[in-house]
C-alpha positions as MATLAB code, in Angstrom:
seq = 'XXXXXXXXXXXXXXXXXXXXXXXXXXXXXXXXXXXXXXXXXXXXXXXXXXXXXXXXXXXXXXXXXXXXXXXXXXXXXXXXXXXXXXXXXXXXXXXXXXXXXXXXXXXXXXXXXXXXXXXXXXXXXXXXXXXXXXXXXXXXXXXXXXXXXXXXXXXXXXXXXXXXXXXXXXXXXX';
ca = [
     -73.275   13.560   -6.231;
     -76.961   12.807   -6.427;
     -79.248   15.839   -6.425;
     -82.538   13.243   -6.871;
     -83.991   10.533   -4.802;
     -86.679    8.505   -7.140;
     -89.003    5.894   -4.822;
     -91.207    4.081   -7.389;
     -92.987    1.005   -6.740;
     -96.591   -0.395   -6.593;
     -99.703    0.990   -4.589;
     -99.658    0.945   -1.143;
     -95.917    0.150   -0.181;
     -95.043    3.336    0.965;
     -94.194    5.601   -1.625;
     -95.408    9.064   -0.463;
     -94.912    8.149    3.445;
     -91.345    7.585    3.113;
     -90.714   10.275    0.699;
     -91.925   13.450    3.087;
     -89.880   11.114    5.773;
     -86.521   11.726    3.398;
     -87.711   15.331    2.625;
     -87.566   15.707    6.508;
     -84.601   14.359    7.077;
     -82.157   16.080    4.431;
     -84.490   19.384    3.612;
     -85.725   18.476    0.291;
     -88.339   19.385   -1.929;
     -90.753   16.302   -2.659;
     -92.585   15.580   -6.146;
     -95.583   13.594   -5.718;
     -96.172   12.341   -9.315;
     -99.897   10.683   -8.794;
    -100.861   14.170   -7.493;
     -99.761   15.823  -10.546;
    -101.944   13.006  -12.297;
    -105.116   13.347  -10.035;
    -105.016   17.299  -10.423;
    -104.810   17.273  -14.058;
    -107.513   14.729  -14.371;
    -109.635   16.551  -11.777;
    -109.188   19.786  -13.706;
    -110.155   17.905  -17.275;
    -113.349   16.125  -15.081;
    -112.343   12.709  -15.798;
    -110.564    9.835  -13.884;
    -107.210   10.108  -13.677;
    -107.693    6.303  -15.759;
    -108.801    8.278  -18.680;
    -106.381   11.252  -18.810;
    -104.956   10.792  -21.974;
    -101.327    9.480  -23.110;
    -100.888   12.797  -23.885;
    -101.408   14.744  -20.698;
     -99.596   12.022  -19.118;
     -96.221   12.408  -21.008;
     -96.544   16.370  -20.341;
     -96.725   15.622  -16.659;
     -93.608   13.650  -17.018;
     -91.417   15.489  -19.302;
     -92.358   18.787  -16.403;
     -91.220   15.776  -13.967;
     -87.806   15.297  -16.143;
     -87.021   19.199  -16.426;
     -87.887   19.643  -12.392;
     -85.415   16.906  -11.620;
     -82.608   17.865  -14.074;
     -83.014   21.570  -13.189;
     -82.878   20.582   -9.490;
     -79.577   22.253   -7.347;
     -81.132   19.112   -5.479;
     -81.847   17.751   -3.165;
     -85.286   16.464   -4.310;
     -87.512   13.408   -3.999;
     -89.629   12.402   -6.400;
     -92.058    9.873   -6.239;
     -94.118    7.770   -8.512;
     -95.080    4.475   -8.943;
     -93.204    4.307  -13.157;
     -90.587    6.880  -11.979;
     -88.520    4.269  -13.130;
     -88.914    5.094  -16.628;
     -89.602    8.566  -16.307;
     -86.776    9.490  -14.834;
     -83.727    6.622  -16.773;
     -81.352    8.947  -18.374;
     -81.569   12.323  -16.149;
     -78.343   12.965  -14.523;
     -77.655   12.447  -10.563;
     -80.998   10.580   -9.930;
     -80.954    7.579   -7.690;
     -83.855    5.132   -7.979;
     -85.114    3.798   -4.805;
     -87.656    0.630   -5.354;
     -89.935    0.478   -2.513;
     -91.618   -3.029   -2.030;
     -93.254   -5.293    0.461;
     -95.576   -8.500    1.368;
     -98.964   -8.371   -0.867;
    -100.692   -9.232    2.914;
     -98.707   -5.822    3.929;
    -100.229   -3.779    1.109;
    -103.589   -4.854    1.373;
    -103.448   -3.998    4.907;
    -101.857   -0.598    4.016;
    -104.426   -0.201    1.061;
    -107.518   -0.707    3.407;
    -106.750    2.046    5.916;
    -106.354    4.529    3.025;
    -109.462    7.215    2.882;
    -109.722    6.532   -0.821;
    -109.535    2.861   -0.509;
    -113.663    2.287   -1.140;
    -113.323    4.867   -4.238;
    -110.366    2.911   -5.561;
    -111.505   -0.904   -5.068;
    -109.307   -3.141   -4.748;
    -105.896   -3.189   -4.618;
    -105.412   -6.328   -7.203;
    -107.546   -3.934   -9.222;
    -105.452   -1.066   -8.995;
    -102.285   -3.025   -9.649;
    -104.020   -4.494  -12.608;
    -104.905   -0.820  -14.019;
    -101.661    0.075  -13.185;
    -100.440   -2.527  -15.535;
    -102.375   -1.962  -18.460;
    -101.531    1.833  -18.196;
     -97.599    1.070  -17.758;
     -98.414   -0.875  -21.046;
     -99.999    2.108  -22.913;
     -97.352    4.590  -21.879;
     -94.308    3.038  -21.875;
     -95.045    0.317  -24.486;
     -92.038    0.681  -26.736;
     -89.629    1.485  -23.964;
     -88.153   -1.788  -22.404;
     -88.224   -2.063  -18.540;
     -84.936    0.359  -17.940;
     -81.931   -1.869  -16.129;
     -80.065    0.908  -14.162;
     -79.310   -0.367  -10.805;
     -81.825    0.655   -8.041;
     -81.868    0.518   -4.008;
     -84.027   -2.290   -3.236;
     -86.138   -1.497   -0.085;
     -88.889   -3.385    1.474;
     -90.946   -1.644    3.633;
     -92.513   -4.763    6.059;
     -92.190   -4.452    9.812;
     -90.168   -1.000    9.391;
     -91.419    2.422   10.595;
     -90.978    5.197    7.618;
     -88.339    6.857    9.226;
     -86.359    3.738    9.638;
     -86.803    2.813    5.737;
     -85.559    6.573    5.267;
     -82.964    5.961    7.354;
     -81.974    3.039    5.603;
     -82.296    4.874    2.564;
     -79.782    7.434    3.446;
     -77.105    5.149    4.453;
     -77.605    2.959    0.940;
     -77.154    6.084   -0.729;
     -74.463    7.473    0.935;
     -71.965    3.762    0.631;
     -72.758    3.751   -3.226;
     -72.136    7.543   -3.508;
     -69.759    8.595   -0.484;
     -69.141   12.745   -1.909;
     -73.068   12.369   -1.411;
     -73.858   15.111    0.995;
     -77.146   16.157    2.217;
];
């Protein structure tokens, strides 16, 4: 039975909209992981680009305990959720993707989207701090729910979500 729903994925494809979509739908808690970033940063006064490796892996090992401690259910999301989460019990992975013309669309609209630059920038930062976290972990190969988001509303990529979830794990019941 899964008990955890983990969307990771790049910038701008959806992450956080289709996670409260999902929370909706089955009455789940939702993790936002970059907030947990941001506020730890914000309280330290830096960037959350300079919060230290660190802070980082204490903001993911409170991330591991919520998740295995969960009665469920629970979504979590995060854009290296992927590795944060391989190994805790009853977690589903959910990778959220879609057209680079998509996400740049997406990206623009956002309110933070002058602060942030752009989004080739962020996906480059995003690599080299993948890189500095997870550098001696390989790229974990547990099967994940491929989802792109293009041309869908949220609550139809939830949807779609759901009934994944539910033919891979039928006793699955929100």
């Amino acid at each position: 039975m899964v008990r955890v729903i983990a969307i990771f994925g790049p910038s701008a494809v959806g992450k956080s909209t289709v996670a409260r979509e999902l929370a909706e739908l089955i009455h789940a808690d939702v993790r936002h992981c970059g907030d947990m970033i941001r506020a730890r940063a914000s309280s330290l006064g830096v960037s959350p680009d300079m919060l230290s490796k660190e802070d980082h892996h204490v903001i993911d090992e409170e991330t591991r305990r919520i998740a295995r401690s969960s009665q469920g259910p629970l979504i979590a999301e995060g854009r290296f959720l992927r590795y944060v989460l391989t190994g805790v019990p009853k977690v589903v992975f959910v990778e959220l993707t879609c057209a680079e013309e998509e996400r740049r669309r997406r990206h623009s609209f956002r309110e933070s989207a002058p602060r942030a630059g752009l989004l080739e920038d962020q996906d480059a930062a995003g690599a080299v701090l993948q890189s500095r976290l997870f550098e001696n972990e390989p790229r974990p190969d547990e099967g994940a729910i491929a989802v792109c988001t293009d041309g869908q509303r949220p609550r139809e990529v939830a949807m779609r979500i759901l009934e994944q979830i539910e033919r891979l794990t039928p006793e699955t019941n929100w």
